[in-house]
N, C-alpha and C positions, 0 to 999 in steps of 0.2 A: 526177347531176341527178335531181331527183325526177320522179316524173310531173306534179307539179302547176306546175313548173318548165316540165317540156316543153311543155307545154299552152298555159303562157303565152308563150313563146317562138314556139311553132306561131303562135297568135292573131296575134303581130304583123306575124311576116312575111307570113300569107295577108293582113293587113288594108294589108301593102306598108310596116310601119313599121317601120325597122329600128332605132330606137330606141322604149321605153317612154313614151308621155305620160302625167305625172301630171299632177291637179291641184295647183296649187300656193296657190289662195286663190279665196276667192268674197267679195262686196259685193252687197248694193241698194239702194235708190232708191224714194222713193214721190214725188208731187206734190204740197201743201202741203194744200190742202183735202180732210178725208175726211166722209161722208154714210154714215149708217146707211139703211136700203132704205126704212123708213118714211119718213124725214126727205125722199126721195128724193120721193117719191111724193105728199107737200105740195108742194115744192118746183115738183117739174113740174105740177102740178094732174091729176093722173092719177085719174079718177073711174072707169072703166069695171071694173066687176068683173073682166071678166076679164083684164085688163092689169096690176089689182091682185096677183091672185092667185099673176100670173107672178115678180115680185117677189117678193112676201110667201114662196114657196115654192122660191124658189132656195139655200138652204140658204149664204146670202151675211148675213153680220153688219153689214158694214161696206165700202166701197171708197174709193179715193182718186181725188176725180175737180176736174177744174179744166171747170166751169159756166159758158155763159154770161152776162156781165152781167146784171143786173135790169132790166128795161126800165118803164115806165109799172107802176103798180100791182102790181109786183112779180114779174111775170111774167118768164119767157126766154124770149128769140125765139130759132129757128134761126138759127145763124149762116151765112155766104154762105160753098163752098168757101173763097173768097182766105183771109178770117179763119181758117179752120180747117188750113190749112196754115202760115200763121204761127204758132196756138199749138201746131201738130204741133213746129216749129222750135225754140219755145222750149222747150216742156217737156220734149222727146225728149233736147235739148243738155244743159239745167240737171242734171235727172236721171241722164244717161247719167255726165256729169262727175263727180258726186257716188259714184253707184255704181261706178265706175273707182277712185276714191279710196278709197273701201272696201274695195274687193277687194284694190289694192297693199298695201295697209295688212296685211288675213290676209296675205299672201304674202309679207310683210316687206321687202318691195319698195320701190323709187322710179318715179317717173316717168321718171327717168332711164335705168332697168331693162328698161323695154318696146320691143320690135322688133318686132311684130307687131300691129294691131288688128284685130280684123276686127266690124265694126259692122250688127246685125240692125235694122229695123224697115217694120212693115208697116201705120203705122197715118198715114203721109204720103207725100211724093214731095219730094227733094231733092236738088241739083245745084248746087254739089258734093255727095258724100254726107255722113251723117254722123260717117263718119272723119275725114275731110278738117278738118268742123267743130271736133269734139271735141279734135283735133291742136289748133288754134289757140286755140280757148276757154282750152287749160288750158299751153301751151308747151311742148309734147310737141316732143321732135327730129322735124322737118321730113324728116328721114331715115328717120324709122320706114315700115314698110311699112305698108299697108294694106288692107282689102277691103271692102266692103258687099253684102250680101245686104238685098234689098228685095222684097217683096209675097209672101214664100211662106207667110206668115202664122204661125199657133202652134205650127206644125213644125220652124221654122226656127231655132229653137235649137240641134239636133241638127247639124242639115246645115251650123251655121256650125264647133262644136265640131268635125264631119269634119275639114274643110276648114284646123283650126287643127290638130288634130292632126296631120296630114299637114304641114303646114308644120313644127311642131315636131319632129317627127323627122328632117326635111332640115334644122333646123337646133338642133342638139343643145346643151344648156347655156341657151339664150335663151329670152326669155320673151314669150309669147303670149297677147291678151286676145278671148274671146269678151265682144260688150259686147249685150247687147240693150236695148234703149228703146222704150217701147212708150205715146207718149201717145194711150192709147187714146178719151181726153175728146177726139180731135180729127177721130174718126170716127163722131161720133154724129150720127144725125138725128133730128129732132121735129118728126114728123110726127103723132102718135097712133096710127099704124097698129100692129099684131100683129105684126107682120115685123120694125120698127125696137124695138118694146117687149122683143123679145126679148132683142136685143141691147141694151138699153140698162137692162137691168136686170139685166145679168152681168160685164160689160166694168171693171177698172181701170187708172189709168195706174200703169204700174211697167217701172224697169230694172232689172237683176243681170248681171252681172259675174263670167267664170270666166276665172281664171289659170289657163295650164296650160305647162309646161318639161317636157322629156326629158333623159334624160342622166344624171340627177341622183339618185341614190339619197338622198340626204338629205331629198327632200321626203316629206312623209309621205303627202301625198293618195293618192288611190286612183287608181289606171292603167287606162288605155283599153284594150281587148283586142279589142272587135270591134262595126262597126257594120250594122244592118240598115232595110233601107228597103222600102215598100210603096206604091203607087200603086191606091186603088181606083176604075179610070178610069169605071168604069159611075156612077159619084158624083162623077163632075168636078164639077159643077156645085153640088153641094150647100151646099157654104162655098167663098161669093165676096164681092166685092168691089168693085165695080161701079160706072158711072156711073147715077145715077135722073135722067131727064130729067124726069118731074115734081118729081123735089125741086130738080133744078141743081146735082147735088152729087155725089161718090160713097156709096151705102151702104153697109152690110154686110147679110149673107144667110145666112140660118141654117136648114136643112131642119130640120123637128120629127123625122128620122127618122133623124139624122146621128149622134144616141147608139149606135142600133142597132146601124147602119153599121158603126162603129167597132170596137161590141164584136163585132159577128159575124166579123167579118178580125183582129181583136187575136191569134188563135193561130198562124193563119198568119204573122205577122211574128217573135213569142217562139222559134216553133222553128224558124226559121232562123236567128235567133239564136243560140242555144244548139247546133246544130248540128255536132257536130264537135269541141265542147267537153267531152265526154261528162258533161257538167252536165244535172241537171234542174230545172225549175221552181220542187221545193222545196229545191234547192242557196242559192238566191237568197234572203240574208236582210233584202233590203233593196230595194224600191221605190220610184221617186221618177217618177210619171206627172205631165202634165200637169193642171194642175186647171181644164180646161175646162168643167165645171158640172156640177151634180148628177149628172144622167142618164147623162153620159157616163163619170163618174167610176164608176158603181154597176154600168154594160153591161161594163167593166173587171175588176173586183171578180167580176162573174160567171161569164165567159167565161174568166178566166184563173185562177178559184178562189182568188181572193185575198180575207186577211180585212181589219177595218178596221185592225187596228194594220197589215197591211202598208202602206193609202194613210192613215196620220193626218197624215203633213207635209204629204198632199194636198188632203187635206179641209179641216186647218187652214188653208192656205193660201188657198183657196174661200171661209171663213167669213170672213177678216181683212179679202181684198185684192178678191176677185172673179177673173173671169180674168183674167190680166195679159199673154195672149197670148204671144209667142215665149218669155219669163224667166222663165214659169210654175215650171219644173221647177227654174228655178236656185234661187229663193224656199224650194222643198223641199229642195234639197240644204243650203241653208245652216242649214236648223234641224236637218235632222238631223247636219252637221256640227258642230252647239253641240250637240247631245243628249250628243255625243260616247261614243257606244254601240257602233260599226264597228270591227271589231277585225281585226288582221294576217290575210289571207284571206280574209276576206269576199268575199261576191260581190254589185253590186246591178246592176238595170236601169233606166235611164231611158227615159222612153215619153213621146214628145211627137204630137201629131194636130195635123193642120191641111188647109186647103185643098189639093183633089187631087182626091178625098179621098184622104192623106197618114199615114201611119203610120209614125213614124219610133223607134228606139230602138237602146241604144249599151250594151253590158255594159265593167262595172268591177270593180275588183276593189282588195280595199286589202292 
């Protein structure tokens, strides 16, 4: 057995898996109407310079977003929670569906194939969840198992892939879906404030979709080896999620200092990562961060001495979609899965942030 043999064999069992998870396919999902940031910014009648500016300089081309109706003279009104948890229903379902169908589709897969879902989203409140939903929508076996992870926000990518790969190794051969759905249009408020401007001139709705089986030497994806997680609790508060009693609704909340944040703890997370893998940083030829917006993506890039081609799936992803919260990262894997560049050993990192503040990331390897 080689060393690099042993290495990966070590990684699985400290990570308690006794069998290899690969991925086996990835899909996504966008929601039907997309808006460039100008188009945005008529649309809302957004006059204030510097709420313009916020847009204009988030380094966003395009996102896909489902808008309030037109109300009198062209305007949109705030929608009331009740509506916004309905189109959370709709859009989260429709997309989640579609990006499922994608993903089996790479994976060469049926619907008939799947024994496990486990379903992220953090941009509604639903009960049943939306496994339960997406089971029914699409005649999924009523036997399949299921999980939902809800409210841990654009981290929660990560922490569901755990939670499926550990499943997938207790159950070897079968197949397992990370599904995330993120209709992000269904958490917005318009209010004209700097607070909600922020957020609403970064956020898109988007699902993506990762297969992943053990067992199985024949899949070609690249296998899980080890995951690590961070909690920086002095920054709980920083990205939340919230009730606004003056708006009657839930917001979201964005500290201007949460890029910092991020980058200043991103080292501490990477080498305990790599820890024990006798890997370094520049062993890694492949990153795939979350593209949670300029700033945060650039405190990354510096703290971790990464160049742009190491985040272009990430950035690109920023310019297309905007942030797409939980599925950010899956969005990245799939282009650089079509790049089709990752060659037998490779090593890459996924790096997902969210609410905590939450630092989460998972080494692969193909």
């Amino acid at each position: 057995m080689t060393a690099l043999a042993e290495t990966t064999a070590d990684l699985a069992v400290h990570n308690g898996l006794t069998e290899i998870t690969r991925f086996a396919g990835v899909g996504t999902a966008v929601s039907e109407s997309s808006y460039s940031q100008p188009e945005l910014l008529e649309i809302l009648g957004i006059e204030d310079p510097k709420i313009r500016s916020v847009f204009q300089n988030s380094a966003i081309e395009r996102r896909f977003l489902t808008l309030p109706p037109e109300g009198p003279g062209g305007t949109r009104a705030a929608e009331p929670q009740g509506d916004l948890l309905d189109k959370h229903k709709k859009i989260a379902v429709d997309m989640g569906c579609r990006a499922l169908e994608a993903c089996l589709k790479s994976a060469g897969a049926t619907l008939s194939d799947l024994r496990h879902l486990c379903c992220v989203t953090s941009t509604g409140f639903l009960t049943p969840g939306l496994s339960a939903l997406v089971i029914r929508e699409m005649g999924i076996d009523p036997h399949c198992s299921r999980s939902d992870i809800v409210g841990m926000g654009c981290n929660a990518g990560l922490n569901a892939l755990n939670v499926v790969a550990g499943w997938s190794a207790a159950h070897p051969g079968e197949l397992g879906v990370v599904l995330c759905s993120e209709a992000c249009s269904a958490a917005y408020a318009l209010d004209g404030t700097m607070r909600t401007a922020v957020v609403n001139s970064l956020f898109g709705d988007g699902s993506a979709a990762l297969a992943v089986v053990s067992g199985d030497g024949r899949v070609p994806g690249p296998r899980v080896l080890k995951f690590a997680s961070y909690i920086i609790t002095d920054a709980a508060d920083a990205m939340r999620y919230d009730w606004d009693r003056d708006q009657d609704r839930f917001s979201f909340f964005l500290d201007p200092q949460i890029p910092y944040v991020v980058g200043a703890h991103a080292e501490i997370v990477i080498d305990r990562l790599l820890s024990g893998t006798g890997l370094r940083r520049s062993d890694i030829g492949h990153w795939l961060v979350h593209s949670g917006g300029k700033k945060v993506i650039d405190a990354v890039v510096v703290n971790l001495g990464l160049s742009r081609y190491d985040v272009r799936h990430t950035t690109g992803v920023l310019r297309d979609y905007g942030n797409l919260s939980s599925g950010s990262f899956l969005f990245s894997y799939e282009r650089l899965a079509d790049e089709d560049v990752a060659r037998p050993g490779d090593y890459g990192v996924l790096m997902t942030m969210g609410p905590g503040s939450t630092i989460e990331m998972a080494l692969i390897q193909w």
